[in-house]
C-alpha positions as CSV (number, residue, x, y, z in Angstrom):
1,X,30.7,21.6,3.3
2,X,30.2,17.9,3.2
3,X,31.2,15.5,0.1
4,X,28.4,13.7,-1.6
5,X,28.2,11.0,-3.8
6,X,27.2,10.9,-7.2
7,X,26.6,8.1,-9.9
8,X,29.2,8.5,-12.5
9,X,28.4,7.6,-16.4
10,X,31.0,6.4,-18.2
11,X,31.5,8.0,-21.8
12,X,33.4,6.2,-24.6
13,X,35.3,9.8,-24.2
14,X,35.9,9.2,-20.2
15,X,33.8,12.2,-19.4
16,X,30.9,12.7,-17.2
17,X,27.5,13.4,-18.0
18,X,26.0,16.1,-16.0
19,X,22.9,18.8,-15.9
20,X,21.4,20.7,-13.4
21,X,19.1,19.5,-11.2
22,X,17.6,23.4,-10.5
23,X,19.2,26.8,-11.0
24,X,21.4,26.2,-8.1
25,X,22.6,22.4,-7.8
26,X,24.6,20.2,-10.0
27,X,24.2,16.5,-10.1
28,X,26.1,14.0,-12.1
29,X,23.5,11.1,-13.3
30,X,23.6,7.4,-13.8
31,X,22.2,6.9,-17.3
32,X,22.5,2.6,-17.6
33,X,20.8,1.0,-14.8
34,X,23.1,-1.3,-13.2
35,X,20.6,-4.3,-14.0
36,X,21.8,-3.8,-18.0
37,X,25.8,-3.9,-16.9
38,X,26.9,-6.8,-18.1
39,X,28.7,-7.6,-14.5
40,X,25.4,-7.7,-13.0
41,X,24.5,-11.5,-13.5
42,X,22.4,-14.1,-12.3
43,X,23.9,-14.4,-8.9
44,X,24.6,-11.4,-7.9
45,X,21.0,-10.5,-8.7
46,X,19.9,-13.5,-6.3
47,X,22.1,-11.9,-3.8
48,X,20.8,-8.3,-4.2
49,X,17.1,-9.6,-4.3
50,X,17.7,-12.0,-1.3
51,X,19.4,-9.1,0.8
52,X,16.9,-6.9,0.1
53,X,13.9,-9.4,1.0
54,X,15.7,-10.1,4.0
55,X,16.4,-6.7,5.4
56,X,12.7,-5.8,4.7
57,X,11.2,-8.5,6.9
58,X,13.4,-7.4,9.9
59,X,11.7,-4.0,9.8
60,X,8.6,-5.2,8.8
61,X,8.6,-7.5,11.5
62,X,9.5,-5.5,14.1
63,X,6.2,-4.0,13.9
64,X,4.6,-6.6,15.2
65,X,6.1,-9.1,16.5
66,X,6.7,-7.3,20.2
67,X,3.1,-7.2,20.7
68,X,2.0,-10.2,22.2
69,X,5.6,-10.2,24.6
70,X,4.8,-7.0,25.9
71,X,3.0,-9.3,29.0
72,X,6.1,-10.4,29.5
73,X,8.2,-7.7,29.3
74,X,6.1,-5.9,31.7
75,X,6.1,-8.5,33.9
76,X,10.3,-8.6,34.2
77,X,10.9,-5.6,33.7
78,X,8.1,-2.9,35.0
79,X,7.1,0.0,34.3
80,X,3.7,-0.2,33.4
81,X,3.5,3.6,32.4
82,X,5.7,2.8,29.5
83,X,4.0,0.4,27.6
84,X,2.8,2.1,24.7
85,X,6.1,3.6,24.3
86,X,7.8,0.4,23.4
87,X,5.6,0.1,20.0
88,X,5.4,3.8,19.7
89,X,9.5,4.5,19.9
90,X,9.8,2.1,17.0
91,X,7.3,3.9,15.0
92,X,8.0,7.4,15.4
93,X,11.9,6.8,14.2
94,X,11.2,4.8,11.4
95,X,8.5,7.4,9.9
96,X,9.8,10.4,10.7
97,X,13.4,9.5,9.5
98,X,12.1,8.2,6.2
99,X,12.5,11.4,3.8
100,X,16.2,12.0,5.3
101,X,17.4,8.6,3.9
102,X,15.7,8.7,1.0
103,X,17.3,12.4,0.5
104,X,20.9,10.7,2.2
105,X,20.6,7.7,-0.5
106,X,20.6,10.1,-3.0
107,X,23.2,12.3,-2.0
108,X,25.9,9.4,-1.2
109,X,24.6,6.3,-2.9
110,X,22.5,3.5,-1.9
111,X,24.9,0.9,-0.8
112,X,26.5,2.9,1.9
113,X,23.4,4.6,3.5
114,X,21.2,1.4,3.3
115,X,24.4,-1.4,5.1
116,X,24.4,1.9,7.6
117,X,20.9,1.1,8.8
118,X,20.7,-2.0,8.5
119,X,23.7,-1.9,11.1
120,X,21.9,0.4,13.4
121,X,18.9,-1.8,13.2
122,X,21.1,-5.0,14.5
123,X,22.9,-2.9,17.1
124,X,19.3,-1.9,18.3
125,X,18.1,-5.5,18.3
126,X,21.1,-6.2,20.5
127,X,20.6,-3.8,22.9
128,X,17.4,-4.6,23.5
129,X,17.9,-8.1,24.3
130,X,19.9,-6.7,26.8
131,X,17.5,-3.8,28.2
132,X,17.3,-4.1,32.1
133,X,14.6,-1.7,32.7
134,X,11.5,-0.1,30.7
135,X,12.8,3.1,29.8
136,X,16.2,1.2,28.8
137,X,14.0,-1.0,26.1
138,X,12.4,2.4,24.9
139,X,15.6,3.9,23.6
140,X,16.9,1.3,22.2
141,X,13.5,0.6,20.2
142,X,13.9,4.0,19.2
143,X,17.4,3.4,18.1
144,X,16.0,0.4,16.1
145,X,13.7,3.0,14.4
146,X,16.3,4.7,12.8
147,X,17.6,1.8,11.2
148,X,14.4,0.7,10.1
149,X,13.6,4.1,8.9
150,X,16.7,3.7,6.1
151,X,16.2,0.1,5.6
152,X,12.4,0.7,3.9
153,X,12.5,3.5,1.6
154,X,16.5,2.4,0.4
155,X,15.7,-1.0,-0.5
156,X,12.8,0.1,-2.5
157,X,14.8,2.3,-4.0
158,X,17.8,-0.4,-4.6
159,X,14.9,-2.1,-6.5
160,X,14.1,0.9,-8.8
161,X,17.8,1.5,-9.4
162,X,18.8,-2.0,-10.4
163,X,15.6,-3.6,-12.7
164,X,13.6,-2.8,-15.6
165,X,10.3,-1.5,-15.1
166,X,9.2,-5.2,-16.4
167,X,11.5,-6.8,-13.5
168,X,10.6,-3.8,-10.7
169,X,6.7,-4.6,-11.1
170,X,7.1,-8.0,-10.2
171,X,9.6,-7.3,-7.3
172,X,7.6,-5.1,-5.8
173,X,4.7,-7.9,-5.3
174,X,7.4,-9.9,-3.2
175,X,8.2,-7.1,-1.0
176,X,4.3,-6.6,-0.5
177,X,4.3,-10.5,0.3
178,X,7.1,-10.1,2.8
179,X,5.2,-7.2,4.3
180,X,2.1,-9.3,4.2
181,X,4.0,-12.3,5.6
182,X,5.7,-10.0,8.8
183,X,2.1,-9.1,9.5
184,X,0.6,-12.2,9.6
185,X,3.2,-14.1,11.6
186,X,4.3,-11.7,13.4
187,X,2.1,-12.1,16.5
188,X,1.9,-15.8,16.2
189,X,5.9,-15.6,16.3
190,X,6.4,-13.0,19.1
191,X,4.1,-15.5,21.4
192,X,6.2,-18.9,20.4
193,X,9.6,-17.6,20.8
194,X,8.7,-15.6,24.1
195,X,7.0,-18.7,25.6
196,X,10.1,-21.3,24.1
197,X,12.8,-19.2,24.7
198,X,12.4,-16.1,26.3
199,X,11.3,-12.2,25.1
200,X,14.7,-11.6,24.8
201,X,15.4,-14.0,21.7
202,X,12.6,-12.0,19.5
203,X,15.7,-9.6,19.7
204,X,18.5,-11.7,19.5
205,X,16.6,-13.3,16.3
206,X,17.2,-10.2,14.4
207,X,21.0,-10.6,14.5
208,X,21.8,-13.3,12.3
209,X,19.6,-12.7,9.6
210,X,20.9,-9.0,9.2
211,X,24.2,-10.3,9.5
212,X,23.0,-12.5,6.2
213,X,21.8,-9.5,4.7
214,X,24.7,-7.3,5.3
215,X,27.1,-9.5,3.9
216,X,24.7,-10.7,0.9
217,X,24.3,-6.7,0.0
218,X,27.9,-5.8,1.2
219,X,29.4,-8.5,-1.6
220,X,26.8,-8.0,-4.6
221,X,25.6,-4.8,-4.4
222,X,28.1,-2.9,-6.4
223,X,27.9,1.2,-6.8
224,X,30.2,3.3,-9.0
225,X,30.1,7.0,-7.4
226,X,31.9,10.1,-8.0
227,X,32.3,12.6,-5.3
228,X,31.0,16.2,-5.5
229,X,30.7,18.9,-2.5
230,X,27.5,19.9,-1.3
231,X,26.5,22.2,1.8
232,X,24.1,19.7,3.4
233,X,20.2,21.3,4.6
234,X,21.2,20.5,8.6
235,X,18.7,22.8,9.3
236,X,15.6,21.9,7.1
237,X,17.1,17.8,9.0
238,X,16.4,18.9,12.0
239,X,13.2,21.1,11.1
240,X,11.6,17.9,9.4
241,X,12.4,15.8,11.8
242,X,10.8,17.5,14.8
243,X,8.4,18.8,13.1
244,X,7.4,15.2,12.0
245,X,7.5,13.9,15.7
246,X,5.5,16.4,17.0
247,X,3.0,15.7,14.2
248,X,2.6,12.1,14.2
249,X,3.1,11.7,18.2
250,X,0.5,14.3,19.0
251,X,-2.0,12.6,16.1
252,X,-1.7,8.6,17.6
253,X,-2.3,10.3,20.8
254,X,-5.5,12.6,19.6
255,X,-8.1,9.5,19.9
256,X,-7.4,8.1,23.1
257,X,-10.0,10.5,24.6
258,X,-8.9,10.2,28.4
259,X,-8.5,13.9,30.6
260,X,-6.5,16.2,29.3
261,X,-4.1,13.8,27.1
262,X,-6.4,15.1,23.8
263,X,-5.7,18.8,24.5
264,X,-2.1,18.0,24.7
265,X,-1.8,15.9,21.5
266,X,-3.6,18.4,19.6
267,X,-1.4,21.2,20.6
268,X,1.5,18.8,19.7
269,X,0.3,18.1,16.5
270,X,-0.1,21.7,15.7
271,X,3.0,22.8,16.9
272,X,4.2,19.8,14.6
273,X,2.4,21.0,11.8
274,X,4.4,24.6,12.3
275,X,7.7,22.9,12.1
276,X,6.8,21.5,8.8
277,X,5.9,25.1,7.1
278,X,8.4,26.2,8.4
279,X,10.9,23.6,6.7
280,X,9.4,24.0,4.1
281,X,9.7,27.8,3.7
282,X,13.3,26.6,4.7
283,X,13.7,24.6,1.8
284,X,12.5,26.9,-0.9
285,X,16.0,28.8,0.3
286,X,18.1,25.7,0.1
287,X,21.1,25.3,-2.2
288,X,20.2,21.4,-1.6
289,X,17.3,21.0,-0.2
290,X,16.0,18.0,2.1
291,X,12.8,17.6,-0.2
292,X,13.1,19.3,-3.6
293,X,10.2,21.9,-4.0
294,X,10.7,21.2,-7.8
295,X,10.1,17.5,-6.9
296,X,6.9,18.2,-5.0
297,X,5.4,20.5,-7.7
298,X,5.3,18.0,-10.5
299,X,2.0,16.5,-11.1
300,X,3.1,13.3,-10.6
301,X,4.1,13.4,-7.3
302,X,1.1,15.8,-5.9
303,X,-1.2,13.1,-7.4
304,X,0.7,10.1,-6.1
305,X,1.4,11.7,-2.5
306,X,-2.5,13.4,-1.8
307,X,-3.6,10.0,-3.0
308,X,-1.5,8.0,-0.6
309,X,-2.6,10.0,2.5
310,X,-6.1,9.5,1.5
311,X,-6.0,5.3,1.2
312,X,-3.8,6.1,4.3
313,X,-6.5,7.2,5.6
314,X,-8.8,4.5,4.9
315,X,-6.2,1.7,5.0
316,X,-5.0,1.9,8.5
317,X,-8.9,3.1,9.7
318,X,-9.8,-0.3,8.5
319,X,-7.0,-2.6,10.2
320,X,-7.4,-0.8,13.2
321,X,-11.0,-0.9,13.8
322,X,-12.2,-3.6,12.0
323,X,-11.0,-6.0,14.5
324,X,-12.6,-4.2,17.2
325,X,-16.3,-4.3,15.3
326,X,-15.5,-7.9,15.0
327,X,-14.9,-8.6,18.7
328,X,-17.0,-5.9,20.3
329,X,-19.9,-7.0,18.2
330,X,-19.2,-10.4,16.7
331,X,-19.1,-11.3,20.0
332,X,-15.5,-12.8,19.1
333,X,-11.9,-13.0,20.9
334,X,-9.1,-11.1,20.0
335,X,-7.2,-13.9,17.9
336,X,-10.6,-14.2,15.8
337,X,-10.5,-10.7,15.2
338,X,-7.0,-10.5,14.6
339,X,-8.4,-13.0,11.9
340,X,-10.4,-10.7,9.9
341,X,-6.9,-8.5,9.0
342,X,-5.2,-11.5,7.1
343,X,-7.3,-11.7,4.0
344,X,-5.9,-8.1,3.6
345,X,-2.3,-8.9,3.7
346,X,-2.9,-11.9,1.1
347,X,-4.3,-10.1,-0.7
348,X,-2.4,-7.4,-1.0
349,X,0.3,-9.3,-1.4
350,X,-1.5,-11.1,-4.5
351,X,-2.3,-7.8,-6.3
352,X,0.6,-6.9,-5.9
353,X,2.4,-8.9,-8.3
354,X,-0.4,-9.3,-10.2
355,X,0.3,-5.1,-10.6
356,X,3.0,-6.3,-12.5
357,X,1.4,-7.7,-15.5
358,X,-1.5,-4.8,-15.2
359,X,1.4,-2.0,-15.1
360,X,3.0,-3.9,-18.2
361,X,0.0,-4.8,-20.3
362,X,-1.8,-1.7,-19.8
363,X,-0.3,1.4,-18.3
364,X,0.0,2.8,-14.3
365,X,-3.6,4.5,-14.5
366,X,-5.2,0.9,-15.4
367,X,-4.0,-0.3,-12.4
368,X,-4.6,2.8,-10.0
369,X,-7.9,2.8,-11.1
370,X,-8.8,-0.6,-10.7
371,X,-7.0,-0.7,-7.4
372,X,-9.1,2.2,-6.7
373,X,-12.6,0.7,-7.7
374,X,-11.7,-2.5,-5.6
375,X,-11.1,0.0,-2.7
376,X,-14.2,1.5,-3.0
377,X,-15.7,-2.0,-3.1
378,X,-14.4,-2.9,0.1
379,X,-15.4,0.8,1.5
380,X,-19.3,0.0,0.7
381,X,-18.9,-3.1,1.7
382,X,-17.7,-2.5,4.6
383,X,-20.8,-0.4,5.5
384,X,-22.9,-3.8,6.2
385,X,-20.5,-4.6,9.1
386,X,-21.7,-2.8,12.2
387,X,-25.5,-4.1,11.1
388,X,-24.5,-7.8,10.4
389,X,-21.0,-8.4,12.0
390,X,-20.6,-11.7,10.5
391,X,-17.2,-13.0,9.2
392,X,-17.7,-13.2,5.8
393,X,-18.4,-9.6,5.6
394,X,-15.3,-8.5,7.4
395,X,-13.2,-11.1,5.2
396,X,-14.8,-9.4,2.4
397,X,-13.8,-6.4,2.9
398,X,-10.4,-6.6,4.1
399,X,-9.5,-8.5,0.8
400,X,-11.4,-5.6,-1.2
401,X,-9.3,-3.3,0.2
402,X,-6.2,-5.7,0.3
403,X,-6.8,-5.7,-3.7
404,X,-7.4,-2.0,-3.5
405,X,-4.0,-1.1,-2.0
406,X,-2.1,-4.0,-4.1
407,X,-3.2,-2.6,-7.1
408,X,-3.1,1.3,-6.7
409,X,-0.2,1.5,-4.5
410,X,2.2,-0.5,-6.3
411,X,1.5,1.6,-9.5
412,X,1.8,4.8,-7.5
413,X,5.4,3.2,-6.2
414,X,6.7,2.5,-9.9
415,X,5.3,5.3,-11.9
416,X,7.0,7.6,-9.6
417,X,10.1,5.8,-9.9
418,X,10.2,5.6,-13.5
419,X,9.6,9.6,-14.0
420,X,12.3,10.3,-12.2
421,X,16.3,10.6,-12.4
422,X,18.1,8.4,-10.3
423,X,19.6,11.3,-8.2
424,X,15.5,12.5,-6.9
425,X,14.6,8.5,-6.8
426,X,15.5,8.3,-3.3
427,X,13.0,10.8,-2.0
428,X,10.9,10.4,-4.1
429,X,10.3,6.8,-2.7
430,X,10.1,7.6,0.8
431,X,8.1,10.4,0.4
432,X,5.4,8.2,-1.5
433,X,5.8,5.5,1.9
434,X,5.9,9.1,4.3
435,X,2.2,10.4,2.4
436,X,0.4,7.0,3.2
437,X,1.8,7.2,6.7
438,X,0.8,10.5,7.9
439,X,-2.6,9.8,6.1
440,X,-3.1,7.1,8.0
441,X,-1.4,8.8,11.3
442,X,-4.5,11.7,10.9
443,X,-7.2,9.0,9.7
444,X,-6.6,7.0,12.7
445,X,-6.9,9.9,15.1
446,X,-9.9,11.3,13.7
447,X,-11.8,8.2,13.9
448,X,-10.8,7.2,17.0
449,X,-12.4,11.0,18.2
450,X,-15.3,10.6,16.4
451,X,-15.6,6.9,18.1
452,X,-15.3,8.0,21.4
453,X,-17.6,10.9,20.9
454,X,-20.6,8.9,19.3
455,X,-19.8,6.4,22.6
456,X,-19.4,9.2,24.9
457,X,-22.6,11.2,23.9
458,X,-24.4,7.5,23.6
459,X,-23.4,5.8,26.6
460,X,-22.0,8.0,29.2
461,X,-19.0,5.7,29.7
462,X,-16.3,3.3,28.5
463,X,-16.2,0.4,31.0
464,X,-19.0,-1.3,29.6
465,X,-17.4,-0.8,26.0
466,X,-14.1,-2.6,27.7
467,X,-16.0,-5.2,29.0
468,X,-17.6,-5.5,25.7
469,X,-14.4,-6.3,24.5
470,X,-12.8,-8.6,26.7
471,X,-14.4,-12.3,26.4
472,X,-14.2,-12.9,29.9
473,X,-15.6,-9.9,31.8
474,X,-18.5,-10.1,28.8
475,X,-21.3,-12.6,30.6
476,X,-21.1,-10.4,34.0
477,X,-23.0,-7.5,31.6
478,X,-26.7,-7.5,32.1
479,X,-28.4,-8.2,29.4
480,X,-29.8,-4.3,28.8
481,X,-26.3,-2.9,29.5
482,X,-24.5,-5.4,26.7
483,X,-27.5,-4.2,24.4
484,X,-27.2,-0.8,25.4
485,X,-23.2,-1.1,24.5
486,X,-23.3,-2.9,21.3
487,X,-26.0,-0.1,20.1
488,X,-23.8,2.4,21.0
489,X,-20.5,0.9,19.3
490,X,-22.0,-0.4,16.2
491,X,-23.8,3.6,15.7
492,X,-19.9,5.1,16.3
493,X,-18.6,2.0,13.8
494,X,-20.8,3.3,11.4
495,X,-19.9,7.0,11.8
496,X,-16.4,6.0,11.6
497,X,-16.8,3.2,8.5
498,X,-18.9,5.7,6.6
499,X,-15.9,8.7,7.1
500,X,-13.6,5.6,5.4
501,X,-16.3,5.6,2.6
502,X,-16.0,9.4,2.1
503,X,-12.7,9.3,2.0
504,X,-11.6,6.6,-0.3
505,X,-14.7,8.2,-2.8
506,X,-12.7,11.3,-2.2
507,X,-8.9,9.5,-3.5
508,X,-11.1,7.6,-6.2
509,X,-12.3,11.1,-8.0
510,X,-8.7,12.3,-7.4
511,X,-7.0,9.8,-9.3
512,X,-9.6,9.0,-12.1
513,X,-9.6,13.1,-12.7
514,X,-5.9,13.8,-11.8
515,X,-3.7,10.6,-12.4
516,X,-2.1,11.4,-15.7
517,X,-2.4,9.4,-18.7
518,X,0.6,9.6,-19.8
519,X,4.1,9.0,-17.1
520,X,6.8,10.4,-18.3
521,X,9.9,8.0,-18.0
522,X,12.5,10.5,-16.3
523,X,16.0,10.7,-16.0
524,X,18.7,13.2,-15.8
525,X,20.7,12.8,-19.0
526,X,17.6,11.7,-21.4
527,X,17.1,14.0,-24.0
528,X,13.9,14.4,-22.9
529,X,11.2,12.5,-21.4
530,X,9.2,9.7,-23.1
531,X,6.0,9.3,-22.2
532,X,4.4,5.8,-21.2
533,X,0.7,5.8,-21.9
534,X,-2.0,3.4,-21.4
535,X,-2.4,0.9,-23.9
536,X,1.8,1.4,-24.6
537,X,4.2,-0.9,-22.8
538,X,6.1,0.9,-20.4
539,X,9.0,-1.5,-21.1
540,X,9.2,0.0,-24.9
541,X,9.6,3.6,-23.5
542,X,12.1,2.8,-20.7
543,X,14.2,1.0,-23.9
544,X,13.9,4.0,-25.7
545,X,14.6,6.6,-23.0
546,X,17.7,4.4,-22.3
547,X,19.2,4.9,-26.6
């Protein structure tokens, strides 16, 4: 038996306000959102918003930013053969830990599980600024995982917890614009800070500014739990998590097409995909489960979480091999192809606050479907680029979808935070981040078969294809094998491009048919849900849910 915390409700009578979550679990349930206590004023909210921000860009930037120092690394350290795992580490702990803090957040409150990651996250960064070998960097990137993993679902769901809906709408457009901003500077910072200082300081950076955050989040943040026991779901833990590994390590590894490595990640992926049905018959059995069935069932969530794997899907199949139609056939360098990605950060990060006002004006479906039709835009248009590679067409369609994603994924984020109580907010969050990651896990490895095949079954062979790619080996291609090469990518672009059409036509039907028209604003303790509908401010329902 473990002890879990609880958001207590004070009564004018002292007591506590409780209901059952299911037939077999009792929850106590914070009924006034800490953003409507009086104590909560100006500055403390500065201090919450700032430590959030903060602690976002570290894991956001730590995406990135190793990239263009892995030269370097390589160079001091060695160990060639372990080169992908530096990037990969980082991912697989972040993802695949996701669901479990969300689940941990909501079990023993936000404050404690979110300054825990963030302090795994710094003693990462330390460590590997000290790393003395390859394998020694891999660990600790994977240690920095798991802090990353808590710090982005927790602070989302610090965000939901604290602010109105008309407060969260516009939040969520600055954490899309810190995303955006990581993204973008990122490489450019990696390269300056390896080049003035040393590799090591990209590491060393992280330190300070999580220090800030800690102690901004530590003071402000402010969380009123009771205590109640719970027999925690150690097994369905570890079933997820493996099961999740297996998945998504055997899925990045599915494309890359060389010997036997595809035969491999395939049977990893599979034996990945067992795990999860088998958690998940586990959790059906669960006195507290890791991820609620109940949760899952609700239309809601099934609409919100098939939708996110699908502009998964097509999101990360467009970042990932846009660039490469851009160089390969634009005839460009890798900086000017890295290019093409940034109007789909700004933009996100533009419709994402501009969600806000959409959300509040006119309901969550208005903005899904709009972000939706600007998807599809970007999908069709996105079809003209293995014909005419030209900039303008790639820009174009990287803000389409940047729009897209702005619009349709910050409404999914919100609308599933406002139907639900505060003690299911948690995992419901990072399940809705999980969805578009394993969508875009099994998008990028099915294109990135279907691209070698078409190149395979066109060509014969890759080298040419790599010298296509690399500006300086490209003059010493004849003229009939360069031809030869750019026919044969631009034909497996198009395959791959039109598979991102299909499948964001595929999440537009979904959520124009499925997306409900009415979000019920949740919580436990409500006497019963109130339904926000197009055309109705949200903000009037959440004020009367909260009498």
């Amino acid at each position: 038996m473990v002890i879990a915390a609880v958001p207590v409700d004070e009564h004018e009578d002292g007591s506590d306000e409780v209901r059952c979550l299911s037939d077999r679990v009792e929850r106590v349930a914070m009924v006034w959102p800490l953003a409507q206590r009086p104590e909560l004023g100006r500055r403390r909210t500065v201090a919450i918003v700032s430590g959030v921000l903060a602690a976002t860009f570290l894991a956001a930037l730590d995406v990135s930013i190793v990239g263009t120092a892995m030269p370097t690394i390589v160079g001091e350290l060695r160990g060639f053969a372990l080169y992908p795992w530096v990037v990969t580490a980082y991912l697989l702990t972040s993802t695949t830990t996701i669901p479990l803090y969300g689940r941990l957040a909501d079990l023993y409150g936000r404050k404690r599980i979110l300054l825990a990651a963030i302090t795994l996250f710094l003693a990462g960064s330390a460590l590997c600024g000290l790393a003395q070998s390859m394998l020694q960097l891999v660990l600790f990137r994977a240690l920095q995982g798991l802090g990353a993993g808590g710090i982005i679902p927790v602070t989302l769901t610090v965000l939901g917890d604290l602010f109105p809906l008309e407060q969260r709408a516009r939040l969520q457009g600055l954490t899309s614009a810190v995303w955006g901003a990581a993204a973008v500077a990122g490489p450019s910072v990696g390269a300056a800070v390896t080049d003035l200082a040393g590799w090591r300081w990209i590491f060393y950076l992280n330190v300070p500014v999580g220090l800030v955050a800690l102690g901004l989040l530590g003071a402000a943040l402010q969380e009123r739990v009771g205590r109640r026991e719970h027999r925690l779901d150690y097994r369905g833990a570890l079933l997820l998590t493996a099961g999740m590994t297996l998945l998504l390590s055997g899925l990045s590894a599915a494309g890359e097409g060389r010997g036997a490595a595809p035969v491999v990640a395939v049977g990893a992926a599979l034996g990945g995909a067992a795990l999860l049905v088998l958690f998940w018959r586990t959790e059906q059995r669960a006195a507290l489960p890791i991820v609620p069935p109940e949760l899952v069932r609700r239309r809601l969530m099934a609409v919100v979480g098939l939708g996110s794997i699908l502009i998964g899907a097509g999101m990360f199949g467009l970042i990932s091999f846009l660039p490469l139609a851009m160089q390969g056939l634009g005839a460009g360098t890798a900086t000017t192809a890295g290019l093409t990605i940034m109007p789909f950060a700004v933009s996100w990060s533009v419709a994402s606050t501009a969600a806000g006002r959409v959300i509040l004006r006119f309901g969550f479906r208005s903005s899904v479907v709009l972000g939706m039709g600007a998807m599809l835009a970007g999908a069709l248009v996105l079809q003209v680029v293995p014909r005419w590679p030209v900039l303008g067409w790639a820009v174009a369609a990287a803000a389409l979808f940047g729009v897209g994603m702005g619009f349709s994924a910050t409404a999914f984020l919100i609308a599933v935070q406002n139907a639900v109580a505060w003690s299911e907010r948690g995992i419901a969050t990072a399940l809705v981040g999980l969805s578009r990651t394993i969508g875009g896990a099994v998008g990028v490895a099915v294109l990135g078969a279907v691209l070698n095949g078409v190149i395979q079954q066109r060509l014969g062979e890759r080298a040419a294809i790599d010298a296509l790619l690399d500006p300086a080996q490209r003059p010493s291609l004849s003229d009939a094998l360069r031809a030869s090469s750019e026919r044969a990518l631009a034909e497996a672009l198009s395959v791959a491009f039109l598979l991102i059409l299909l499948v964001v036509t595929a999440a537009v039907a979904l959520e124009v048919v499925g997306f409900p028209r009415e979000v019920l604003a949740g919580r436990v303790g409500a006497r019963g849900p109130v339904a926000v509908s197009d055309g109705a401010r949200p903000g009037d329902a959440r004020e009367e849910v909260e009498r």
